[in-house]
ZAVEX-430316 format. One record per residue (C-alpha): x, y, z; residue number from 1. Coordinates in pm, whole numbers, plus 50000, padded with zeros to 5 digits. Example, Ala and Ser with C-alpha at 12.3 -4.5 7.8 and 13.67 -1.06 7.14 Angstrom:
2
NODE       X       Y       Z   num
NODE   51230   49550   50780     1
NODE   51367   49894   50714     2
// end
This chain:
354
NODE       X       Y       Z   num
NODE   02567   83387   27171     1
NODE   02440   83164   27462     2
NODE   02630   83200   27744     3
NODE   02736   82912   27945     4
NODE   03032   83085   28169     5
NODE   03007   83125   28570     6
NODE   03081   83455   28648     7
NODE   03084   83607   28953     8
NODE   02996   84000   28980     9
NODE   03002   84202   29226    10
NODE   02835   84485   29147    11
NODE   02910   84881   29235    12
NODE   02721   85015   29538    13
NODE   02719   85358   29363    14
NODE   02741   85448   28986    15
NODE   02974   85735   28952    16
NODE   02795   85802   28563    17
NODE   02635   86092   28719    18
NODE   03042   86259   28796    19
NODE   03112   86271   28426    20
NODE   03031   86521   28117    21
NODE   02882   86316   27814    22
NODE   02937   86632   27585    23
NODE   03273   86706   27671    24
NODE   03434   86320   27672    25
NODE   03861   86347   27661    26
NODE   03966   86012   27532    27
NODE   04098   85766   27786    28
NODE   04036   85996   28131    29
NODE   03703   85867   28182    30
NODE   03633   85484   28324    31
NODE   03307   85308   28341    32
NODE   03155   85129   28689    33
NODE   03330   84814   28657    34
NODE   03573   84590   28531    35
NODE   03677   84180   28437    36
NODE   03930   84036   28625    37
NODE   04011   83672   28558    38
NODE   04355   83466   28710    39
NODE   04553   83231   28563    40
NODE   04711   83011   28810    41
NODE   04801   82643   28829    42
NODE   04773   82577   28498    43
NODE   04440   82692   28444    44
NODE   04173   82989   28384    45
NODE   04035   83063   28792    46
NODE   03636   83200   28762    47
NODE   03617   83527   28561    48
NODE   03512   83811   28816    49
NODE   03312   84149   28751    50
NODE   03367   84402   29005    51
NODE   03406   84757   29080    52
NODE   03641   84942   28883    53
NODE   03950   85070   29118    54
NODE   04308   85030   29204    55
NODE   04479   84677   29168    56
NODE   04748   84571   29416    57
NODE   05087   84435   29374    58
NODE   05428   84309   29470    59
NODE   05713   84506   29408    60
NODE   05831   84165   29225    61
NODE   05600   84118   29008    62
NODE   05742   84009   28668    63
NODE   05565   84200   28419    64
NODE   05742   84559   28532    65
NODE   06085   84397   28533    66
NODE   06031   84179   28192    67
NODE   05752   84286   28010    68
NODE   05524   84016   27935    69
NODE   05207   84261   27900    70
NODE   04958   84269   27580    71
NODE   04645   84426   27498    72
NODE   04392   84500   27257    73
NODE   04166   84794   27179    74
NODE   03832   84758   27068    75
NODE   03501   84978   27046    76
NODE   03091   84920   27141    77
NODE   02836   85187   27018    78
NODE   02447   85222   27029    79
NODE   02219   85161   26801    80
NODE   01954   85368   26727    81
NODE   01712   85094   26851    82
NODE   01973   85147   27215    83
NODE   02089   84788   27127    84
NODE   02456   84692   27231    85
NODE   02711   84686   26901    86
NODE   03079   84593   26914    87
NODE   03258   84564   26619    88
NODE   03461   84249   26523    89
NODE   03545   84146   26876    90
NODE   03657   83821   26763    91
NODE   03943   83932   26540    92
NODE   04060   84132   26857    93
NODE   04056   83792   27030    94
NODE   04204   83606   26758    95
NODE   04513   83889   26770    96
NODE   04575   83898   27154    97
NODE   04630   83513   27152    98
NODE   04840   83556   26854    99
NODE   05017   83827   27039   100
NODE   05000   83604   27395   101
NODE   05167   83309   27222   102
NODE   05476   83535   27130   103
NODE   05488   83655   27449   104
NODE   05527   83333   27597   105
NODE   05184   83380   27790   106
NODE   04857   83168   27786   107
NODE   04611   83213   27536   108
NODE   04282   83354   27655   109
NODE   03967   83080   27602   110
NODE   03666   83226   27351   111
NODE   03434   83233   27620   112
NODE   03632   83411   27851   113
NODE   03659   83678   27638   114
NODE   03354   83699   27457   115
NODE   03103   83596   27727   116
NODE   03322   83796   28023   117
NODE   03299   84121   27746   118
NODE   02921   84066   27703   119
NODE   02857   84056   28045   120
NODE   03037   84394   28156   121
NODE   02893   84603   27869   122
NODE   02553   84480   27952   123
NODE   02571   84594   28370   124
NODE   02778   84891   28215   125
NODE   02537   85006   27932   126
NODE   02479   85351   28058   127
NODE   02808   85406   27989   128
NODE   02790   85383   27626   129
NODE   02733   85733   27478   130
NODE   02470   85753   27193   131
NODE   02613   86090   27083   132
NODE   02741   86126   26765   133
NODE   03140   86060   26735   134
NODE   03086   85877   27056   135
NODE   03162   85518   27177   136
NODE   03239   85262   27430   137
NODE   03604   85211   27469   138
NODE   03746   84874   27521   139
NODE   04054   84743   27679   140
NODE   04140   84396   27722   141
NODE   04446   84333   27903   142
NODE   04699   84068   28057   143
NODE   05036   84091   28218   144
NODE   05220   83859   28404   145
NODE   05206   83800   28781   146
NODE   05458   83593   28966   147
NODE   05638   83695   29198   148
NODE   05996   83616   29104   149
NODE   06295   83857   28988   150
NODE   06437   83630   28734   151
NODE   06407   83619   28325   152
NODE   06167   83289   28323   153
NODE   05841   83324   28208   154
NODE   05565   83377   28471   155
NODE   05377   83093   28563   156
NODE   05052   83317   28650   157
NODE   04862   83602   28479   158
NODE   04613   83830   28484   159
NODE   04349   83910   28201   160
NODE   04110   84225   28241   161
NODE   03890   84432   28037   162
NODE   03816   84785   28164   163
NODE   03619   85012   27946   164
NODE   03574   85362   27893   165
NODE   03309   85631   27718   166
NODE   03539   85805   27450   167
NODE   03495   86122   27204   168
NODE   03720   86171   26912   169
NODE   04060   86097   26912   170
NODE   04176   86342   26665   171
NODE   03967   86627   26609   172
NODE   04174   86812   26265   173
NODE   04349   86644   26053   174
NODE   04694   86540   26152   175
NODE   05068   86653   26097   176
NODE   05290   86318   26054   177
NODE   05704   86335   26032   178
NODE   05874   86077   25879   179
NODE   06149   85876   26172   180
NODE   06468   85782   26017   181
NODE   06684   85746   26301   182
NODE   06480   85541   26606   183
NODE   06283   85204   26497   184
NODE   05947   85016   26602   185
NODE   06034   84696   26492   186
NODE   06226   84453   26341   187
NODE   06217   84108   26171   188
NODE   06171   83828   26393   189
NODE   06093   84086   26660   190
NODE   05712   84140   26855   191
NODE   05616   84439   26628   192
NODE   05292   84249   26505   193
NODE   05198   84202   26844   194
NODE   05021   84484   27147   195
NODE   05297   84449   27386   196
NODE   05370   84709   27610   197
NODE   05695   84754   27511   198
NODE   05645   84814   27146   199
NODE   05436   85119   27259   200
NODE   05666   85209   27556   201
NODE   05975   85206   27260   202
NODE   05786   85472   27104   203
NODE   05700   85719   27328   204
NODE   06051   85927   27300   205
NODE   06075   85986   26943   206
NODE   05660   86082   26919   207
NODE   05784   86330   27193   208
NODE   06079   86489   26954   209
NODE   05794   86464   26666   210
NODE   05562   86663   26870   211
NODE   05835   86942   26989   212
NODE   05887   87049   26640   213
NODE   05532   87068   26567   214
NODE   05385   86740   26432   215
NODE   05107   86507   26563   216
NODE   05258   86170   26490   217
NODE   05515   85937   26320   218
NODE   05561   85761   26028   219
NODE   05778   85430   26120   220
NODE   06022   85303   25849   221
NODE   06150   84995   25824   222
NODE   06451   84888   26050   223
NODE   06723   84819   25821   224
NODE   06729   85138   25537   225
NODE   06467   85369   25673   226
NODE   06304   85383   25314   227
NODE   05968   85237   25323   228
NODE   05672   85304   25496   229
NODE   05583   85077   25760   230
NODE   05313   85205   26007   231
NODE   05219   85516   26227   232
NODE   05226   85498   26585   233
NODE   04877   85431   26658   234
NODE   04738   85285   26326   235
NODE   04797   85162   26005   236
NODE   04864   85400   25741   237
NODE   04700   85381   25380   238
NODE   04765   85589   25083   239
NODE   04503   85673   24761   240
NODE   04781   85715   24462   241
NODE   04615   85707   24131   242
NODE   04275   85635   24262   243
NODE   04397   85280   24405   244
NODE   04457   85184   24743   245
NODE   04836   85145   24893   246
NODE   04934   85026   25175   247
NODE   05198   84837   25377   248
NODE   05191   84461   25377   249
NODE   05148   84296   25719   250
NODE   05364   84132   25847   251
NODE   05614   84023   26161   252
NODE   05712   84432   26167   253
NODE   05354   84561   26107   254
NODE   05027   84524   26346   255
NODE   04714   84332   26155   256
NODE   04505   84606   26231   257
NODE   04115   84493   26219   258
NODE   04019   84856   26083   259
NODE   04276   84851   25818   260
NODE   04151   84483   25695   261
NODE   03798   84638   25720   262
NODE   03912   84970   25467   263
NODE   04082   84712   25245   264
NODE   03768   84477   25253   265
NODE   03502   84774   25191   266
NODE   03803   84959   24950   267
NODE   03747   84624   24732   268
NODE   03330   84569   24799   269
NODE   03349   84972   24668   270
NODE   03547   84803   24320   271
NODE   03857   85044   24452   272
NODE   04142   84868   24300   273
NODE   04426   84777   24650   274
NODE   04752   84711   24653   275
NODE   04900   84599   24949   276
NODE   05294   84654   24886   277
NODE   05599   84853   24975   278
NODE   05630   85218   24957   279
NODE   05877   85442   24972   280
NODE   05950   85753   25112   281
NODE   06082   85866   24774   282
NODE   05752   85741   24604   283
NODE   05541   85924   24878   284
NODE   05724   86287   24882   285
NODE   05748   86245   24497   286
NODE   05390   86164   24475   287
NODE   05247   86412   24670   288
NODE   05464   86679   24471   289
NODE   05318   86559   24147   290
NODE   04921   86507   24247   291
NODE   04959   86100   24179   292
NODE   04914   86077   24578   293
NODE   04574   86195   24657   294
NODE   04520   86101   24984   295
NODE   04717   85986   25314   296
NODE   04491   85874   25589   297
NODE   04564   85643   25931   298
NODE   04331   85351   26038   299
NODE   04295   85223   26340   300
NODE   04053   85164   26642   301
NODE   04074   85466   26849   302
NODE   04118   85724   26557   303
NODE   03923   85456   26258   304
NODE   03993   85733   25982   305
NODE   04239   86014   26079   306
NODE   04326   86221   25787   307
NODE   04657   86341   25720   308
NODE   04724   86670   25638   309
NODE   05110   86719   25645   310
NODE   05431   86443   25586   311
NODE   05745   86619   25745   312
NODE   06084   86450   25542   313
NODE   06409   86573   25647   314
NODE   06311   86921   25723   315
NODE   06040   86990   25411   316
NODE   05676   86949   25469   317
NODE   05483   86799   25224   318
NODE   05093   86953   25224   319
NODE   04817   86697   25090   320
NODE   04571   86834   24947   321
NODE   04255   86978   25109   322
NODE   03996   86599   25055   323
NODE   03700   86698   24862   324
NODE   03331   86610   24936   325
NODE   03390   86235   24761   326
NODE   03720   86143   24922   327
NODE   03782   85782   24954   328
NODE   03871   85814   25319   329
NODE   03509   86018   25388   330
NODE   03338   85727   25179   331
NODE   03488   85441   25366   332
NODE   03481   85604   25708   333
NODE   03056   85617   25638   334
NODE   03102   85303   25580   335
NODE   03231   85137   25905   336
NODE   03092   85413   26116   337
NODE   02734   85312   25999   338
NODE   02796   84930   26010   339
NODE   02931   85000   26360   340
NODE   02641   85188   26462   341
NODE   02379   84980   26304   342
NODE   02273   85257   26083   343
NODE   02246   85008   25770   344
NODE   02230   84618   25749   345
NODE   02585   84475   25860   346
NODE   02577   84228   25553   347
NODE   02979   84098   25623   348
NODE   02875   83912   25952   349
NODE   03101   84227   26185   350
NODE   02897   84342   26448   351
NODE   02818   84118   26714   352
NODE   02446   84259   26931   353
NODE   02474   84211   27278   354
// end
């Protein structure tokens, strides 16, 4: 990539790496020296700036915590052995938060903002980026909406920013899910294919009830019967039934996720038959009863493969079975984990070297 955009940086007067345990990383508690901050004003991108990560201010008014016109993304960098600079797909993270931008009624963020404004905070950040095994760079792009006006208008400014943030594992054991039947994530002709805030916001109080009686996460069903499987609440979910793999179709209810469009792509390079289709709750429960569901994993940036241990339906828990050595999810997790780490030739054009 050449880069050809002015950026101004001002850069930290002291690195606070030396405040934070590399063997001990929780995700999301730990932030890296600095941070992109670019305005949109007038009609037009102002000059991306790099500067010390801290504390934004605001007006009381401002109309992205009255109306909600806030998106992100989530994305990941990792070492190579050689200690070059590997992030994986950026560009269908940019492709998703313009998709998501434009439903929000906000302005879609230029290529080179994003790419060349990325590149040049994970280069003065490197240090940050652990080279331990499990480890990574965290990435969050961001942009909310910044007039200040209490009315329900779209803004006429914005903010875009990328923070990052060296990250461990997000789940450690594999995972308890319950089935929701009463509370929704989305609906058709809603936002739920976009990262708005207020998709995630929607979902925070039934997770809670799912985590009181004992379970990690949610299974989301769709909005009108409750009786198929749509996604979980932080990543697509994807289901090995009869050695092929299931899972939702995307669409204006279900995120795009970039890892679950990388399983499906390696699921297919592998000769893995896929079948991207409804399922059922009854299918599911009945499947995993009869041994025709083998596996239940999650996909998704922050966890990439979290296996799934337990489904909770209407007060019965349904146990998978323990994977074995040959799993589909361990195979396709090696997979992406060594193209993302550039542990073997990236021959599908994914990682881009900074």
């Amino acid at each position: 990539m050449t880069d050809t955009l002015q950026i101004d940086i001002q850069p930290i007067e002291k690195s606070r790496i030396d405040t934070v345990d590399f063997n001990n990383l929780v995700f999301g508690r730990s932030f890296s020296d600095h941070m992109l901050s670019v305005d949109f004003a007038s009609g037009e991108w102002q000059t991306p700036q790099i500067i010390p990560f801290g504390d934004i201010t605001f007006s009381p008014a401002m109309m992205s915590l009255h109306y909600g016109q806030a998106i992100f993304e989530g994305m990941k960098a990792y070492k190579s052995p050689e200690g070059d600079i590997l992030v994986f797909r950026p560009e269908e993270n940019w492709k998703r938060l313009n998709k998501s931008a434009v439903r929000m009624c906000m302005p879609e963020v230029p290529e080179e903002i994003f790419m060349e404004g990325l590149s040049e905070l994970l280069r003065i950040d490197s240090e940050w980026i652990p080279a331990k095994e499990g480890c990574s760079m965290y990435i969050r792009p961001f942009m909310f909406s910044t007039d200040e006006y209490v009315g329900v208008s779209p803004s006429k400014t914005y903010k875009f920013m990328i923070f990052t943030c060296p990250v461990g594992a997000y789940y450690t054991k594999p995972i308890r899910v319950r089935v929701e039947t009463k509370y929704i994530r989305a609906a058709h002709g809603g936002v739920g294919f976009s990262k708005n805030a207020g998709n995630y916001g929607a979902s925070l109080y039934p997770t809670k009830l799912a985590s009181d009686a004992g379970y990690d996460q949610i299974i989301w069903t769709d909005a009108s019967e409750h009786r198929y499987v749509e996604e979980a609440g932080t990543m697509n979910l994807m289901f090995i039934i009869d050695d092929k793999l299931v899972t939702a179709p995307t669409g204006d209810t279900i995120l795009d996720g970039v890892t679950r469009k990388s399983v499906i792509q390696v699921a297919r390079d592998m000769g893995v038959e896929v079948e991207e289709r409804p399922l059922s709750i009854k299918e599911l429960t009945e499947g995993i009863v009869s041994g025709k569901v083998q596996e239940v994993f999650g996909a998704g940036t922050a966890a990439v493969i979290a296996p799934i241990s337990t489904v909770g339906y209407e007060g019965v828990d349904y146990e998978l079975p323990e994977r074995p050595a040959d799993a589909f999810s361990r195979k396709v997790y090696t997979e992406i984990d060594n193209i993302k780490t550039g542990k073997i030739t990236d021959t599908r054009g994914w990682v881009m070297k900074i």
